[in-house]
Each structure stands twice: as C-alpha cells, then as structure tokens.
N, C-alpha and C positions, 0 to 999 in steps of 0.2 A: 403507545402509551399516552395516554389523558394526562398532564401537565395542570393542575388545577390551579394552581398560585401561580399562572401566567396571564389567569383572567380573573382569579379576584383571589389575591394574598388574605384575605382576611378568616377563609374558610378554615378552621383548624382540625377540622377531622372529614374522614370519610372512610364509605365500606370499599372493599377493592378485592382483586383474586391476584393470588401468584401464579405468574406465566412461566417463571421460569428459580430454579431454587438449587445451590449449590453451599455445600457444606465443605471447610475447609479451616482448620486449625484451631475448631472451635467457636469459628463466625458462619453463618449464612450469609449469601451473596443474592440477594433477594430483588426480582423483578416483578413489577407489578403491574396488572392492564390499564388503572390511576393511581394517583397517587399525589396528596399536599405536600410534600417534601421537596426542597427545592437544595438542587446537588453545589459542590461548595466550587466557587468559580468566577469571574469577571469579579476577583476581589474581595467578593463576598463570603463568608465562610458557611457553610453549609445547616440544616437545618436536622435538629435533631427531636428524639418524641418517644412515640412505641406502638409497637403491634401487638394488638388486642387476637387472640386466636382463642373460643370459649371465655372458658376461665384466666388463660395462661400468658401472663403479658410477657413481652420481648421487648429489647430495648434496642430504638435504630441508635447505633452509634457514631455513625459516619452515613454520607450521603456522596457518590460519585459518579461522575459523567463519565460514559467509556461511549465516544461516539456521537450516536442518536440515544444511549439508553442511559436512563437511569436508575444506578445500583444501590440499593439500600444493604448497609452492611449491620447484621443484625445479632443481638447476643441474646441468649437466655436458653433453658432448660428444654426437652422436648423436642417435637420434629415438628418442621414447616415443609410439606409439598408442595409440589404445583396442585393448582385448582381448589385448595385449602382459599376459603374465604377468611379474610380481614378487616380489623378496623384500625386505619394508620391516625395516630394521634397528636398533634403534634406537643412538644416544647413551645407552648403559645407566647412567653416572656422571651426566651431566647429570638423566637423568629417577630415577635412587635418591636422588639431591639437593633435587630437588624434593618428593618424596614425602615425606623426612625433614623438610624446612622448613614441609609443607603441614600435618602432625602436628604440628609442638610448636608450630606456629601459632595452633592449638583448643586446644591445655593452655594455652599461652600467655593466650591471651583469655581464658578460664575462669578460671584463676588472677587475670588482673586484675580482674576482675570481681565475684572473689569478695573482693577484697581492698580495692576499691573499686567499690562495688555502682551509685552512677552514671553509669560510664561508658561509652560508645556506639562500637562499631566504627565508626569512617569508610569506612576504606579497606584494602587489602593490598595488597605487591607483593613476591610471591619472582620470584626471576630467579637465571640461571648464568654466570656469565662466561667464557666458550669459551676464555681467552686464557688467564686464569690457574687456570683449574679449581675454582673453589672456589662458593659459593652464597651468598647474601643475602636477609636476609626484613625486611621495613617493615610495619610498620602503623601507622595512623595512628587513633589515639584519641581522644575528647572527654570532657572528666573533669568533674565539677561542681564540684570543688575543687583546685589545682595537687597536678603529679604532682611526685615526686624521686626522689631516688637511694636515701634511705630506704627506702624504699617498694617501688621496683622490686628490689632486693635482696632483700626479701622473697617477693615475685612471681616472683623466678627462683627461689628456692628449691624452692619448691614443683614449680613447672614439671621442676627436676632431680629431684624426688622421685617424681612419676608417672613421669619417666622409668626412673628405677633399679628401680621395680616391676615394669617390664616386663609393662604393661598392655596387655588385647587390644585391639583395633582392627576394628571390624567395617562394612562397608556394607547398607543394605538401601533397599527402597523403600515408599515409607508415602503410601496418600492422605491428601488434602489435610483431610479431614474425621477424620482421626484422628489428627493433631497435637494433642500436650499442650504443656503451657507450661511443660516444662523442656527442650525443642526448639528450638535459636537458630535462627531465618528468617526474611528481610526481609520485609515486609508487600508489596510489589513482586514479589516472585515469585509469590506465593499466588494474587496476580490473574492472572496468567499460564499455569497450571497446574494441574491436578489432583492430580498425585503429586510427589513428592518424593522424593528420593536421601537419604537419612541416613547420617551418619559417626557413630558413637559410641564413647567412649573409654570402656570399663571404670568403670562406677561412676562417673564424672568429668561425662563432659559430651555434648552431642547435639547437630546444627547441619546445617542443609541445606547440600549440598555437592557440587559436580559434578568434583571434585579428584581427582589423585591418592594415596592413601594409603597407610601402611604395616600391618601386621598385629599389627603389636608394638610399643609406646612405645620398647621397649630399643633398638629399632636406631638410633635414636634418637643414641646415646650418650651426649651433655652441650647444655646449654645453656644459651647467654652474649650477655645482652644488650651490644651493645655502645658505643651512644650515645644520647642522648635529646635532640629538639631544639623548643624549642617557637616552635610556629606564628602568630606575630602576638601580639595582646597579651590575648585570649585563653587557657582552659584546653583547647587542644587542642594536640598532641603528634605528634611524628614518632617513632616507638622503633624503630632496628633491632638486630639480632640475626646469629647465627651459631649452626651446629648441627656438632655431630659433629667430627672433626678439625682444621676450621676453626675452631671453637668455644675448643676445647684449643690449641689456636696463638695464639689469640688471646690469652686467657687466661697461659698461659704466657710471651709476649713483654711483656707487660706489667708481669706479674710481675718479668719479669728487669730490665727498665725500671727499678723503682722500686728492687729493690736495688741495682745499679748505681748508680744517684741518692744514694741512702742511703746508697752508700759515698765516693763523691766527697766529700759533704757532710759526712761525721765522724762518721756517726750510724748505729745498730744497727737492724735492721729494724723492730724492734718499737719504735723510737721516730718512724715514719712518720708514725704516725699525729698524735703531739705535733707535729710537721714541720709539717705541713698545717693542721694548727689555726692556729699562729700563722702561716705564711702569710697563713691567711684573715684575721687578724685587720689584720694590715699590707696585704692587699688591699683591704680595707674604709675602714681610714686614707686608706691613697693615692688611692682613692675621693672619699674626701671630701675630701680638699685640693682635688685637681684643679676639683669643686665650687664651693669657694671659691674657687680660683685664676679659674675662667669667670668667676665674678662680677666680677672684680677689674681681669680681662685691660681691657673696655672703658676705662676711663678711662686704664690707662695706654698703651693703644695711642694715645688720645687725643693726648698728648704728640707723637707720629710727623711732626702734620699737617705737610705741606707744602703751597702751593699753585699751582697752575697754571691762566692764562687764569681766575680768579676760580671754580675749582674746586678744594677741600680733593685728598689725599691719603694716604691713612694704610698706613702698612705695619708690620710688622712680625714677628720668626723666634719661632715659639713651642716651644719645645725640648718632645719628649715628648709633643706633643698630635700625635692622631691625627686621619682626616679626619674622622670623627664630631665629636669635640671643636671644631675648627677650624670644622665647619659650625655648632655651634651657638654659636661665639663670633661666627662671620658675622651669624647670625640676629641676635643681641645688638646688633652694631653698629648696624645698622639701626633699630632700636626706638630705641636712646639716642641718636644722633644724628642730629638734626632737618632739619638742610640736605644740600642735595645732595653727594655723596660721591662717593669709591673708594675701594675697602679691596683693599690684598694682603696678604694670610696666608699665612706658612708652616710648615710641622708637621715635624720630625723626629722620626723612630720608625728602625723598621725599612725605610723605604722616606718618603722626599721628600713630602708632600702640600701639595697649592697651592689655597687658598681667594679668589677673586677675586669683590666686591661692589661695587654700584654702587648707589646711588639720587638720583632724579631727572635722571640724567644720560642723554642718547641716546647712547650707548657700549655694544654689547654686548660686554660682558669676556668672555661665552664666547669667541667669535669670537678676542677677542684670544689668550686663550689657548691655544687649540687652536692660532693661526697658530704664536705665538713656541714652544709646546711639543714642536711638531713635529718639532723637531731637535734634541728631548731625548729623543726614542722616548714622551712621555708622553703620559697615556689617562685619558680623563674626560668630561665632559660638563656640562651643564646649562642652564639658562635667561639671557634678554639679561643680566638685572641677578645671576645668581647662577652660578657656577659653580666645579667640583671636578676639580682633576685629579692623578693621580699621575705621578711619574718616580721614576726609583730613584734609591738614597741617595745625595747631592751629594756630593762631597767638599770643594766653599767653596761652601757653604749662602748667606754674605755676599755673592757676588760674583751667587749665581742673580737674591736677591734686588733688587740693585741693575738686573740689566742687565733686571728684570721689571718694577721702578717705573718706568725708563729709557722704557721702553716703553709704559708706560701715560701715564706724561708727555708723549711722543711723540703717540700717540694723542690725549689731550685737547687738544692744542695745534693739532692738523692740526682739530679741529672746528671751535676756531673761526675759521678759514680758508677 
C-alpha cells in the first residue's frame, strides 16, 4: 500500500482501488492499494473523510494499523468490492489540526526540556472532536523536580517564539546507525528497525516520528497551555494545550473572565494580580483552620454519643467540610475511639456529603446507606465498616440527619433480635 501523507500530508484526496473488503456488523474493513488516511497511533488520533464510489459516498470512521496494513473502517449504504475504484476524501480541518498540534508538540517538548533538562516524555494524545470542531493535545511528563505555572509560562513562551519565526519543518529518513544524540528516539524502536523517519524543526530540535506534520511553525499561529494536572503523589504531570484559533479563544475568554471578575469586585485590571495574592494568602489560612478544626472535630463529636442495645452512636452536621474532609475525620474517629461504634457524618458544601462508620460492629453501613439513599437519588460507595455517599444540597440538612441516625438506630436494634 502507497502511504501518501508520509510524503506530503497536505494532499487531501485521491483515486485508489480496494484490494481487499470485508463486511461485518454493519462496517466494511476496507483496504486499499493508496490511500491519504493516516491510521490513529504514536499518539496521534487518526484521520477521518469519505469514499467517494459513483454517486454513493461512505463515511471512513475509524482508521487502524493491523501490522504493515492499513484498515479503513467504513460506513454507509450499498456494497464495496474489491477492485471497485475510489475516491478517499479526507476531513481536510480535522487532519490540518492534527498536523498543527503534532508540530508545537516537538517545540513544545524541546522547550520543556530545555528548560527542565530532567524531564522524560511519557506519553501524548492529540485528538479532534468531530462535534465541536476544534483539537486538543496532552502530554504527559515525568519531571525530577515539581513542575508550575512559573515555569510553564516560560515554556510557552518560547514555544510562541519558534512559532512566530516561522521555522521550516522538514521530514527525512535516517538509518539506524547514523543517529546522533541530538535525535529524540525511544530506545524500543531502535530494536525494531533499521531506518527511521525524522522530523526536524529548523535549528530547534529532531525526533523520530511517524506523524503528520506541517512545513512551517507559523501555521502554527499561537500557543496556550491550558491546564496542568498532576499525577499521584509523584513528579509526573498531565499538561494539555491548545493551538491556533482555539488557542486564541481560549486565551481570550479567560482574559475576559478575569476582567469581568475584576470589575464585579471594585478592582482595576492591573490590581489582579494584588487580588490573587491575598486570595492565596486567605486560602492558606482557611487551610489551616480547617486542619485544626479535623483535629478538634473528634472529641467534640464525642459529646453526640447516644446508645443503642449497648452500642454507642455518634452523629453529627459538619458545615463546610467536603467528602474528603469528612473521610478523614471518619478515619480519625476510629483511631480515637476504642469501643465499638457508629458514626454518621454530614458535610455541607456545594452538594450534601454523607460519611457513615462503624467499628466492631457486624453492620454493614454501606448497605444501609445505599438502601435509605436511594430515595435521595444519592451515589457513593464503599466498604462494610466505611462508606461515602453524595446527594444534593438538602434544604433541612437537621431533619436528613435525624431520620439517618433513626435508621441506623433501627438497624442496631433489629441485630440484636
């Protein structure tokens, strides 16, 4: 098979025959002697279009590699044989979107790289979203020292400055024995192959690569990281991004965000920044109350006991605490009190949370909870003696509470019966 968008991505159509044609659940499994379609892999998500047969178009939906071959997964009306001529069309936005993302993806890394020299590509995932038109790029990083927001603002900078250069972009093929070690290549392909695909950016950077790319950084336009999540407890990171007019959308709505904010609030744009600062500084506070507050909660939840059939009780409404908080004042309870128990906990936030604990007791309070929650639409989970559940926000928080100890009174009582 002819591979055409190996030697110039910009081609969006051509004629082709099916060599090979397999009908199954409603799909064709379509092979073809060329084909523009490049199948979804090294990251990249695949490339989507249609086949043109006469009159009768078909829609490729999926694109996959089984091998050396590449399978076009095809839908529509009608029959495709072999040696039926075609004309494969592509989704010319979705694959110039790709292209753009798979470029400031290499300036991207290179830029981090250079700005933090320990850090190790994990993973990537560009993709298009057919619904709303626009593209997304992930990569996921492993850093020797926590990444920030400091940081990556530098790293986009950069990243927009190759862009604005409007640097070349070139592909070639390089064997395996004449790679130098300014070449980014997984040591996993090497053993695999002889030659190699090289991408290089102008002066910048070199990476094995079986991707779609552009010709020009410029086309490019801008580029805006747009969130950074990190992965466990761990220096490794999830960073995605945006390119080109989605980029500038983003950018811009944000923008408008914060002054709008900053007008509500009484404040001049340029005093944002003062904004945020003391923010933090009162997030930090509330921080650590909250802290002190966990510590404190146990003893006076202590006070709550009731007992039942010679089994404690304790309940109590914790204003503010979320389910996180609430689990780890569960946790607490347990450690500080020694005898056999049941704890209900409730949290108000933005949304009702219900901490239910037991020890020593043969009661599973999941169980309970899921039964009595179920005609609160609420949703949760966990173990006999631990469990977490949400409902939305109560309007008598007092009355939940009561007819959920009601309950669990109920429950202890029928045990020992």
């Amino acid at each position: 098979m002819s591979e055409i968008w190996l030697q110039n991505p910009y081609i969006d159509k051509t004629r082709a025959k099916i060599v090979s044609c397999e009908r199954t659940n409603g799909e064709f499994r379509v092979l073809l002697d060329k084909t523009v379609f490049r199948y979804k892999g090294g990251g990249q998500d695949c490339d989507k279009g249609k086949l043109l047969k006469n009159s009768t178009i078909y829609r490729i939906i999926d694109v996959e590699r089984e091998g050396e071959k590449t399978v076009h997964i095809v839908k529509g009306k009608g029959s495709l044989n072999v040696g039926d001529e075609v004309i494969c069309v592509l989704d010319w936005d979705r694959r110039y979107t790709l292209m753009k993302l798979h470029t400031a993806e290499h300036i991207f890394y290179r830029s981090l790289i250079k700005e933090l020299p320990g850090s190790e590509l994990k993973d990537i995932w560009l993709t298009f979203d057919d619904e709303k038109r626009e593209g997304n790029g992930t990569i996921t990083v492993e850093s020797d020292r926590p990444l920030d927001w400091k940081t990556l603002t530098k790293v986009e900078a950069e990243v927009n400055k190759i862009i604005h250069e409007n640097r070349s972009v070139k592909t070639y093929i390089l064997n395996v024995k004449d790679l130098t070690e300014d070449i980014r290549v997984r040591d996993s392909l090497l053993k695999r192959v002889g030659q190699v695909r090289i991408v290089e950016v102008e002066d910048f950077d070199k990476a094995a690569c079986s991707g779609t790319h552009l010709r020009k950084t410029g086309e490019i336009i801008f580029f805006k990281i747009t969130s950074i999540e990190r992965k466990g407890n761990g220096n490794v990171y999830h960073i995605n991004f945006k390119i080109g007019e989605d980029a500038l959308n983003f950018a811009l709505t944000v923008s408008n965000q914060v002054l709008w904010k900053a007008q509500n609030l009484g404040y001049n744009p340029d005093e944002i920044i003062y904004v945020l600062e003391k923010y933090e500084k009162l997030r930090r506070s509330l921080s650590y109350l909250k802290t002190q507050l966990l510590e404190a909660m146990p003893s006076y939840i202590e006070k709550s006991r009731e007992v039942v059939q010679n089994i404690p009780i304790y309940h109590c409404i914790c204003k503010g605490f979320e389910a996180k908080e609430l689990a780890m004042l569960g946790r607490k309870l347990k450690k500080k009190i020694k005898e056999s128990f049941v704890a209900v906990l409730l949290g108000t936030n933005e949304t009702t949370s219900i901490v239910a604990v037991s020890k020593g007791v043969n009661l599973a309070v999941s169980n309970v909870l899921k039964e009595f929650l179920s005609k609160h639409g609420g949703k949760g989970g966990g173990r006999p003696d631990f469990a977490i559940y949400g409902v939305k926000k109560s309007n008598n928080i007092d009355e939940l509470l009561n007819s959920l100890v009601n309950k669990f009174k109920s429950e202890l009582t029928m045990l020992q019966t």
